[in-house]
N, C-alpha and C positions, 0 to 999 in steps of 0.2 A: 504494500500500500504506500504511494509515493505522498505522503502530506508534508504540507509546510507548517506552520504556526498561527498561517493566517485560518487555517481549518479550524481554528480553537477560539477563534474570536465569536462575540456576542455584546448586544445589546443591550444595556441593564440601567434601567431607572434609577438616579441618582439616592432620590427616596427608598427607595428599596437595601441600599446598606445599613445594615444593622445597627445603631450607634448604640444601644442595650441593652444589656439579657434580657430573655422573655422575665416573665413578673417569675413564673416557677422555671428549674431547670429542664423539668419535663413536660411543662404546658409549650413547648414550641411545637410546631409540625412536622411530617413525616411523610413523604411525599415517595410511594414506591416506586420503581421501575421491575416490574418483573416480567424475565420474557419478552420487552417489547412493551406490557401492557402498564398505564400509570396506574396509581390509585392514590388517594390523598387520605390520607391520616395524622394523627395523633400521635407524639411521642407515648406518651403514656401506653397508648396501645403494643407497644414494640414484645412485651411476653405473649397476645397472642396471636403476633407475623413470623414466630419463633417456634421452634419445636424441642419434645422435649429430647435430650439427646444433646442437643446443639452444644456448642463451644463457642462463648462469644471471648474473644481476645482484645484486651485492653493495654493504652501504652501509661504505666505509672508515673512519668515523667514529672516533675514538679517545676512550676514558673519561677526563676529566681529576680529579685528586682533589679532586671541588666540595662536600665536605661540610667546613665549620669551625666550630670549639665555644671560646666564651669569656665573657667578659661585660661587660657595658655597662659606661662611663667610674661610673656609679651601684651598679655594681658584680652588678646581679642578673643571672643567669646565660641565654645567649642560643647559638644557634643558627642557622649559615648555610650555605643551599646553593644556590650558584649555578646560576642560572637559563640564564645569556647572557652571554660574552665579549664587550663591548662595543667597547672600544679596549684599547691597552696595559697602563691601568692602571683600566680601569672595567668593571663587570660587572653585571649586573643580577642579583636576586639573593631568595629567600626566606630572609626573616627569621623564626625563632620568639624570644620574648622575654616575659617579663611583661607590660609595656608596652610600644608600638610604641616605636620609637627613632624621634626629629624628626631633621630637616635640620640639617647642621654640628655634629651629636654624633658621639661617637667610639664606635665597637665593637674589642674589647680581646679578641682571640682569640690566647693566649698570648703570645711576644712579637710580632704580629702585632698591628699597627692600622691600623684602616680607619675610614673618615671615608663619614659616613650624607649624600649631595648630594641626597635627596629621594626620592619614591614616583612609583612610576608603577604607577598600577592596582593589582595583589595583590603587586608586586615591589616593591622597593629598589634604587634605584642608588648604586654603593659607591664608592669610589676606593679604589685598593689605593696603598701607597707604592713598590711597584716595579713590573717586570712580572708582570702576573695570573698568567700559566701556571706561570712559575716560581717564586713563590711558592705555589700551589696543592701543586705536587708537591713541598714544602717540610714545610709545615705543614697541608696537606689529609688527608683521609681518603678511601678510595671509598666512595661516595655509591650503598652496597645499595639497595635499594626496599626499601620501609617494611614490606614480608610479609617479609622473612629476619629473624629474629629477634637474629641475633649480630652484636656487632661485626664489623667488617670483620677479616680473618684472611691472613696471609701468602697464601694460597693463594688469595683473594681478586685479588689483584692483576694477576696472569696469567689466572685463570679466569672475571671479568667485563671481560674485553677479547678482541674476535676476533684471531685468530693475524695476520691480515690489515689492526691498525686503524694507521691511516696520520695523519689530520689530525684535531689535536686542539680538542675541543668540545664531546663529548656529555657529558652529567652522565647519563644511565641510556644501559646498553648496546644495541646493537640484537640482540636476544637469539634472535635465528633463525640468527645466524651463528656463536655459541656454541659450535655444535654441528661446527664443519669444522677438521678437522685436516689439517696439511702432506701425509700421506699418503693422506689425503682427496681433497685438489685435485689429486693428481698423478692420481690413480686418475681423476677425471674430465676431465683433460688425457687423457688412456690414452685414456679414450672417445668423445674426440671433442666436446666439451662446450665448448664457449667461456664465458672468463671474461669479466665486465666489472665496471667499477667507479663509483660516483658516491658522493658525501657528503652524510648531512642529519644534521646535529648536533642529535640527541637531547634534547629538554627536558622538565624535571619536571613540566611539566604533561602527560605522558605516564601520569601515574599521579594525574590528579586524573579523579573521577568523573564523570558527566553529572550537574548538577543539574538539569535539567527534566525535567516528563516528556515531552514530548514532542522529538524527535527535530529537527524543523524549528526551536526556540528555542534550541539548543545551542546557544555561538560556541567553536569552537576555538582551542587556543593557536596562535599564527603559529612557524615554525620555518626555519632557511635551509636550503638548499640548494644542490651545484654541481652539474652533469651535463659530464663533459671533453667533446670533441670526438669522442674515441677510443670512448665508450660509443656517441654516437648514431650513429657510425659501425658498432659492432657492431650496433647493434639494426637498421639498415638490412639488415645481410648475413646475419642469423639470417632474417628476414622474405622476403629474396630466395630465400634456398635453404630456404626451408620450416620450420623449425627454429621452436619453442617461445619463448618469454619467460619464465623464471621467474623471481621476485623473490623473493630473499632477503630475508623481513621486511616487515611494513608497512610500516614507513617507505622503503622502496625503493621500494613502490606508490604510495606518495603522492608520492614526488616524480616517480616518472616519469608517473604519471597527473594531476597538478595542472600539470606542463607539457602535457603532452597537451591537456587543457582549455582552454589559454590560447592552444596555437598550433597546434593542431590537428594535430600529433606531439611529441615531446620534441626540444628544442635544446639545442644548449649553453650555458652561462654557468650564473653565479651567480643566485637571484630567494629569494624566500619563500613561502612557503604557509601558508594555515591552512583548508586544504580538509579536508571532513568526507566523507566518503565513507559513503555510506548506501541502502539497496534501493533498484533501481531505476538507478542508479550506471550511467551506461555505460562500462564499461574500453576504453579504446583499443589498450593496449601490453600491458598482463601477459595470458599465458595459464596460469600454474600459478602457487600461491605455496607460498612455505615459512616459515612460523611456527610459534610457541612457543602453548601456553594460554592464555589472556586473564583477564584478571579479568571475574567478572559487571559488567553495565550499563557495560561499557567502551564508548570508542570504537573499541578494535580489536578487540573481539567484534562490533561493529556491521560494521568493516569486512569481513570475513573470513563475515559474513553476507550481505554484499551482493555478493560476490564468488562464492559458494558456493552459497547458499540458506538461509535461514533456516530452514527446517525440516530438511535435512540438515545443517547444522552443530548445530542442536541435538542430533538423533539423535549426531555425532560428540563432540559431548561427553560427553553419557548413557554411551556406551560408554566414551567414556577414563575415565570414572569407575570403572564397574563392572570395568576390567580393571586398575585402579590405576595409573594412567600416572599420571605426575609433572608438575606444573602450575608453570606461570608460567617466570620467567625463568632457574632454575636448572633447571628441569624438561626433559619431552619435547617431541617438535616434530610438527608436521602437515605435509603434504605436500598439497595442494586442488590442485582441476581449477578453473577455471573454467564458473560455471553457464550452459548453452548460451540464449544470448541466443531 
């Protein structure tokens, strides 16, 4: 299938981006696509579009406060938000600035200073004077995506982190899991639904564009992952007893399918990835997914078209428009089939 990027573009009413969670986590919508055919729903409803058996897979990742504002030792006014927890006191890291800041200058982000040890690529690596994490949740902010218009808001802090996020890392949230609430998970414990868990820390280049046009010159950003023991042992016993794979979120997909790729199922441990996942795609492991709206020419409109079809994900767009569903990462969510090989 020869596409370019332009294949992935769409039209989206300004009004239509999300600027705040729904009132509950699971009163958002739920808009299926299966097989081809839509259907509109109800988050809440999601234990009975599930079965029992199923294995739904979640990523634990936790939001750390990666966004810092202050200004260079020269005094003009700079902006940072981490990229990548590196070690204790190093992180990699997007700078905005007048000027780029050199190696061995200081960045002066209120009484917080950080010392500039060089560039790698479109990032900065920083040294922080204590430990990174707890200075982040010090003098950090959450690190919205760049479409929510407002600063970051008390109700921010709870509402861009899942009820579920355990190990911290990601600078944007994984925003399919937004939507489950405690009474949620119980409801689908009730049904018979197995839970699992693994972690891919979340990075900003999550929300950087495709610049090519074509599909095959992309390079994506690299991101870690763990997968426990305990997951690939669920996904062995969902598969035994018949039961489904659903992955909460892309980035669940990619990390259980970029191990899949490499070992010919998912293992355990810690690795990386900067797998692009695009038509044509053969999935190993997910059978159903659940995500949020995408931005146009994204990578994860790309995915979620390779996993669906491209012409019925378009059509499911089209309609979340005309019915006014709520986009992006404060928005509604989708529920997909996998498209039959």
């Amino acid at each position: 299938m020869n596409l370019s990027i332009d294949d992935f573009d769409y039209e989206l009413p300004c009004e239509l981006i999300a600027q705040h969670p729904s009132a509950t986590r699971s009163g958002s919508r739920l808009l299926g696509l299966f097989g081809g055919t839509l259907a509109n729903h109800r988050f809440a409803e999601l234990p009975h579009l599930l079965s029992p058996g199923d294995l739904l897979v979640f990523n634990d990742t936790r939001v750390i406060k990666a966004r810092l504002a202050g200004e260079k030792a020269s005094g003009g006014r700079v902006e940072v938000l981490i990229e990548r927890v590196l070690s204790e006191r190093e992180a990699l890291a997007q700078v905005r600035a007048s000027k780029p800041p050199r190696a061995g200058s200081a960045l002066r982000l209120g009484s917080l200073e950080l010392e500039v040890l060089g560039r790698e690529d479109e990032f900065y690596r920083l040294r922080f004077p204590g430990g990174v994490f707890d200075l982040l949740e010090r003098h950090g902010s959450v690190p919205l995506p760049p479409y929510i218009g407002h600063a970051p808001l008390a109700e921010d802090e709870s509402r861009y982190q899942t009820v579920y996020a355990r190990a911290a890392g990601a600078v944007a949230a994984p925003t399919a899991g937004l939507h489950f609430d405690e009474p949620l998970l119980e409801a689908l414990a009730k049904r018979g639904v197995e839970l699992a868990y693994l972690t891919l820390h979340v990075g900003a280049g999550t929300f950087q564009p495709v610049r090519t046009q074509t599909l095959a010159a992309h390079r994506m950003h690299a991101e870690r992952y763990e997968i426990p023991r305990e997951t690939v042992a669920a996904l062995a016993r969902a598969r035994q007893r018949g039961g489904e794979i659903v992955a909460v979120g892309t980035t669940t997909v990619r990390c259980l399918e970029a191990s899949a790729a490499r070992h010919g199922a998912p293992i355990a441990g810690p690795a990386e990835t900067d797998l692009f996942v695009v038509p044509g795609f053969e999935f190993r492991v997910v059978d159903r997914l659940i995500t949020n709206f995408h931005l146009p020419k994204s990578t994860l409109l790309v995915l979620i078209s390779a996993f669906a079809g491209v012409k019925p994900v378009r059509r499911a767009y089209r309609h979340a428009v005309d019915q006014r569903y709520r986009f992006y990462s404060y928005g509604d969510a989708m529920l997909i089939d996998k498209m039959p090989r």
